[in-house]
N, C-alpha and C positions, 0 to 999 in steps of 0.2 A: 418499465424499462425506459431509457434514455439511449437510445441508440445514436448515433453522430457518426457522418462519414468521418473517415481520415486519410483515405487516398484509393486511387484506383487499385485494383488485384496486378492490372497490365503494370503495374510501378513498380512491384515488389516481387521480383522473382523469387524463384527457391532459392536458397542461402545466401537471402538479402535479410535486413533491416532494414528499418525506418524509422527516427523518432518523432514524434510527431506531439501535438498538446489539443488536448482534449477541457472543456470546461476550464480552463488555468490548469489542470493537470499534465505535466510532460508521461508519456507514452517512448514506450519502443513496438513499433509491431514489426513481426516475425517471419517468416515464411521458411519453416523446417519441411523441406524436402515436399511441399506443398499441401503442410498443412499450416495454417493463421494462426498465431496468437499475437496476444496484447499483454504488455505487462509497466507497470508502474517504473519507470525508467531507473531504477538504483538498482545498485547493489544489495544484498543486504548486511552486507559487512560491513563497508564504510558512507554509505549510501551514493557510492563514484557512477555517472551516469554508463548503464549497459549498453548506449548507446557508443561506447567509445571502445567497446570491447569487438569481440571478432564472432561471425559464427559458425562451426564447421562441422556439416552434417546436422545432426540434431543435438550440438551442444550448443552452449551461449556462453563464452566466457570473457570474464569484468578484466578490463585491459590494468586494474590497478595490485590487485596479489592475486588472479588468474581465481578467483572462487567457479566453479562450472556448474549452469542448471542445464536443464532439458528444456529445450526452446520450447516443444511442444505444450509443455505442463508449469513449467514455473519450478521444478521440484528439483531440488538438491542435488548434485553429481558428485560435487567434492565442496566442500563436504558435505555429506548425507541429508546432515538436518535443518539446513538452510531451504526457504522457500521462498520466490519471488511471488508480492501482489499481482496476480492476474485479473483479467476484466472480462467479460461475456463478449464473444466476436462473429459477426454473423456474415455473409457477403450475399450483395444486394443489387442487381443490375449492374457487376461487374466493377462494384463496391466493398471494399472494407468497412463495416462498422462498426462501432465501438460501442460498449454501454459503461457510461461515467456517470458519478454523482453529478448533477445541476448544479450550473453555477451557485444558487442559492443553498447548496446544502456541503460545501464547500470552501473551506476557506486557508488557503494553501501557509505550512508556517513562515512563521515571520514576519505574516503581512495581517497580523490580527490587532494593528494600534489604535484601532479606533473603539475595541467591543467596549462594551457598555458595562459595569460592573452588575447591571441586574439583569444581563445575561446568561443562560445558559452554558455550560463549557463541555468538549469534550472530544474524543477523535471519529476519525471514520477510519475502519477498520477491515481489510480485507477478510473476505470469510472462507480463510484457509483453518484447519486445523488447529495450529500455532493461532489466528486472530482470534478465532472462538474458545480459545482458552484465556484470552486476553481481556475480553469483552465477559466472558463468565468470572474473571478475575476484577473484573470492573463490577461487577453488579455486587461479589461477596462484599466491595469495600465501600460500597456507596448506593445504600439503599434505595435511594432517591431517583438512582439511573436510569432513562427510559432507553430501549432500543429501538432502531427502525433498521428490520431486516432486509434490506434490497435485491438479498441473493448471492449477488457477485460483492455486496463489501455490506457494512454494518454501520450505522451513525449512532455515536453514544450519545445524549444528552442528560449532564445530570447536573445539578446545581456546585455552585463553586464554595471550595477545591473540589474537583472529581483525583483523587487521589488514586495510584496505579503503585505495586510492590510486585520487584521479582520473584518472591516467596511464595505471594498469592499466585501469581502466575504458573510457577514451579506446580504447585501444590493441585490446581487442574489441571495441567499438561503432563506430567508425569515425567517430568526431564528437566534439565536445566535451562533455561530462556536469558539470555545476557541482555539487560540494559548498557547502554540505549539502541545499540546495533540490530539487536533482534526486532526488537517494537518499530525503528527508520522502517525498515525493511519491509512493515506490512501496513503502515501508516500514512496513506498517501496525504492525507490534510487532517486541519482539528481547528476546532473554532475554540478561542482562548488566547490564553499566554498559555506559553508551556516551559517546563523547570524541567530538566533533565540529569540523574546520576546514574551512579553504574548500580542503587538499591532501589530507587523510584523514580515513579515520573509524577506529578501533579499540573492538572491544566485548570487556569484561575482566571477568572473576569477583570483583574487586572495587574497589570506589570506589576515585577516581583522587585521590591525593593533589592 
């Protein structure tokens, strides 16, 4: 575990937020009715920071088309099958702390221009439900993929292209999964270049002509 403060408890009253950045990762933590969570600061609709949204009671709702989870759990209000990345949260001498991937196991997108083509590529994956069907849809299509299970999220590494299909995804979740809204939504970082449409995603060692 990597636990890291991110602010006092006295900071965050009940029906407060706070966004805060952990490892390069941006944070919202929560205080529903006084209880703590943490969660990967998007939406998962359009990935619009939840920090800019409101919270009232034990809802948490995205100030950009109002999507509602359960501040408490990360988990869907409207609609249903939407679920926010969450993180392990523990309080500690009157401490918030947080457990994040390490810097080094981390690599937030957009900012991957330097990897190396005989790199490894691949995302880190919240270990909701929806991720674990993501990451079991990563292993059917790329044999090669190691995992490292942290608990609270999942680091893929597999050689490039690590190739990712809605199909595949569908096909162990039992539902329909929309690229690329659904995957933003539980994919706080990925080490690579990453290609994105509405049938796949592929993450590759280097920039994609």
């Amino acid at each position: 575990m990597a636990f890291t403060r991110v602010a006092r408890l006295e900071h965050v009253w009940p029906g407060e937020m706070r966004p805060v950045e952990v490892n390069g990762l941006r944070l919202v933590v929560v205080n529903a009715g006084g209880t703590i969570a943490a969660f990967t600061d998007r939406c998962a609709h359009l990935g619009v920071p939840l920090s800019q949204g409101r919270l009232e009671g034990d809802v948490l709702t995205c100030s950009a088309h109002r999507w509602q989870y359960d501040a408490a759990t990360g988990l869907g209000v409207n609609p249903a099958a939407a679920c926010l990345a969450s993180w392990p949260v523990r309080i500690e001498d009157g401490h918030i702390l947080v457990d994040c991937p390490l810097p080094d196991e981390t690599s937030a997108a957009g900012e991957n221009a330097t990897a190396a083509p005989s790199r490894e590529v691949g995302p880190i994956i919240a270990a909701s439900p929806s991720g674990r069907a993501v990451v079991a849809a990563i292993q059917d299509l790329n044999p090669g993929a190691r995992l490292e299970d942290k608990g609270s999220y999942i680091r893929v590494s597999a050689p490039s292209p690590c190739v990712l299909t809605a199909e595949a995804i569908e096909a162990r979740l039992g539902r329909p999964f929309r690229l690329p809204q659904d995957l933003e939504g539980i994919m706080p970082s990925f080490q690579g270049f990453l290609e994105l449409t509405h049938e796949r995603a592929e993450w590759s060692a280097s920039r994609p002509s």
